[in-house]
N, C-alpha and C positions, 0 to 999 in steps of 0.2 A: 349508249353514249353517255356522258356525263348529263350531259342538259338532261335527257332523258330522266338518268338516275337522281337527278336534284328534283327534278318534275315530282315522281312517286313519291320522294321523300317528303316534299312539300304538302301534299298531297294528304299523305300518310299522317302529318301531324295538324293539318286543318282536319281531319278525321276524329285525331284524338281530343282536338278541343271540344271537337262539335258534340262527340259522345261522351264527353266527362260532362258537359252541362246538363244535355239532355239525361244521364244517368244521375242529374245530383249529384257528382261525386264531390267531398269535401273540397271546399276552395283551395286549401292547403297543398292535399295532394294533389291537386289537378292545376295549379300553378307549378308544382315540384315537377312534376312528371314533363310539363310545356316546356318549363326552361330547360331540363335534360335533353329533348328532342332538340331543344334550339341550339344548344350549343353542342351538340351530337353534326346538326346541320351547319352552321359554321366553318366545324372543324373538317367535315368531311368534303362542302362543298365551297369551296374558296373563289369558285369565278363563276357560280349561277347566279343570276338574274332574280332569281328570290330573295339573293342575301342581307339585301337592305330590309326588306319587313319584316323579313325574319329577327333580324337583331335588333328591331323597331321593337316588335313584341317580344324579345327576350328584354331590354330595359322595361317596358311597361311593366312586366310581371315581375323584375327587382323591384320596381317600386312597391309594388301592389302585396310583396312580401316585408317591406321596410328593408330592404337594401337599398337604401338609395347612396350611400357612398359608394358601394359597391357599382349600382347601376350609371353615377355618374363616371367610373372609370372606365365602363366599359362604353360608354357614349364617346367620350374623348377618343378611345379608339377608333370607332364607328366614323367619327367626323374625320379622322386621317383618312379615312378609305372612299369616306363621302362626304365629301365636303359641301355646305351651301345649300343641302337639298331641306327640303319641308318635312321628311323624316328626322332628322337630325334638328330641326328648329323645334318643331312640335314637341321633340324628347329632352331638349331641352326645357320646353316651358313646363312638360312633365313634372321635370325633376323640380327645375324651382317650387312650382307647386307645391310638391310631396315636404321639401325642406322647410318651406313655408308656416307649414300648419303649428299650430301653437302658437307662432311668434307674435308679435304684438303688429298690428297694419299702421300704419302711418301715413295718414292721404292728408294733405293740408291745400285747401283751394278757396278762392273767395269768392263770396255771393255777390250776386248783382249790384248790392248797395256796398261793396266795397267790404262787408267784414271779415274777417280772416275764419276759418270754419277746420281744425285740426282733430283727427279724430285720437289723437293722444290725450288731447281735454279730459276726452270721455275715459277715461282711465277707468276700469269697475263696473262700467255699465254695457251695456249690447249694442252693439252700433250693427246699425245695417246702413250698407250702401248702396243706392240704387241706381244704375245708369240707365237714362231714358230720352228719349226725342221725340217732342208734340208729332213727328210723321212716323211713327212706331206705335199704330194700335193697341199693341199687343201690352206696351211698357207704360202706355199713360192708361191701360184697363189697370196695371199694377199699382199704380197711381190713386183707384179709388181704394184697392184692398189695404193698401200701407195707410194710407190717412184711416183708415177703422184699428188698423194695431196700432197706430200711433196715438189716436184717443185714449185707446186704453189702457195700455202701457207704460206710457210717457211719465207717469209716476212713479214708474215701477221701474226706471233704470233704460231704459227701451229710448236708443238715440238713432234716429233717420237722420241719413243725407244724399240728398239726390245729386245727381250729377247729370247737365242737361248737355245731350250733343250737339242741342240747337244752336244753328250760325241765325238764324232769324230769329229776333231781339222780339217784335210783334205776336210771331207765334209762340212764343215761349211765354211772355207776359200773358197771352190769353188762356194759356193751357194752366198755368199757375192760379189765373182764376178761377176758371170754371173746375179745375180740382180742388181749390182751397188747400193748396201746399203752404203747412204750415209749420217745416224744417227747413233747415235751410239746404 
């Protein structure tokens, strides 16, 4: 039956990723070779139940080769046929992403005491931005390693801005102490 036949196929080409990785094969080719199954699968199977991850991961791998104008046209397709779903939002933020890079970020927010904090300012220098919440162990441990590059650096062009997800004003003012955040 069809299903059946999309099943092997599918099958066939998680096969093929799995042993191109495993064999090392050239990223190149073993992206070249993905998208050729995928859009082999596509073409061939038009009403399996695969079809959305499959062309999930045929845009991933445009990207992943720098086609992304290419992969956004073939997204826009994908969203006529699937609309709303989290495959199609995800490949979206994909793509923004991929377009992204290089370009200049622009985040402008203001510190607690009101100043305005744009990271266009830093024009030439390295901005890292951190996003953190005093109830995220994990982002205020990052907290003591950035205040050590920040020491260091901050000479050297090296610009921090945190960004705090705290709604509690108390816990945020104590985590700000006992870290010595000293960016804004």
């Amino acid at each position: 039956t069809g299903e059946l036949a999309s099943e092997n196929a599918y099958f066939a080409i998680q096969a093929f990723v799995l042993s191109a990785r495993r064999e090392q094969m050239p990223e190149a080719k073993r992206l070249a070779g993905s998208m050729e199954r995928y859009r082999a699968f596509l073409e061939d199977f038009p009403t399996s139940s695969r079809r959305l991850v499959i062309w999930a991961s045929l845009v991933r791998n445009m990207i992943a080769v720098k086609k992304v104008d290419e992969a956004r046209q073939e997204l826009m397709t994908m969203e006529k046929e699937f609309p709303n779903t989290s495959a199609v939002k995800r490949s979206k933020g994909e793509i923004n992403r991929a377009r992204a890079l290089g370009l200049p970020f622009a985040l402008s927010i203001k510190t607690p005491t009101g100043d305005k904090v744009r990271t266009k300012d830093f024009k030439g220098d390295v901005v890292v931005v951190h996003y953190w919440a005093s109830s995220d162990r994990a982002s205020v441990e990052q907290l003591a390693k950035l205040a050590g590059l920040h020491e260091k650096f901050k000479d050297r062009g090296l610009r921090l801005v945190g960004v705090c997800l705290d709604t509690d004003q108390k816990r945020f003012d104590q985590t700000v102490r006992e870290q010595k955040i000293s960016w804004p």
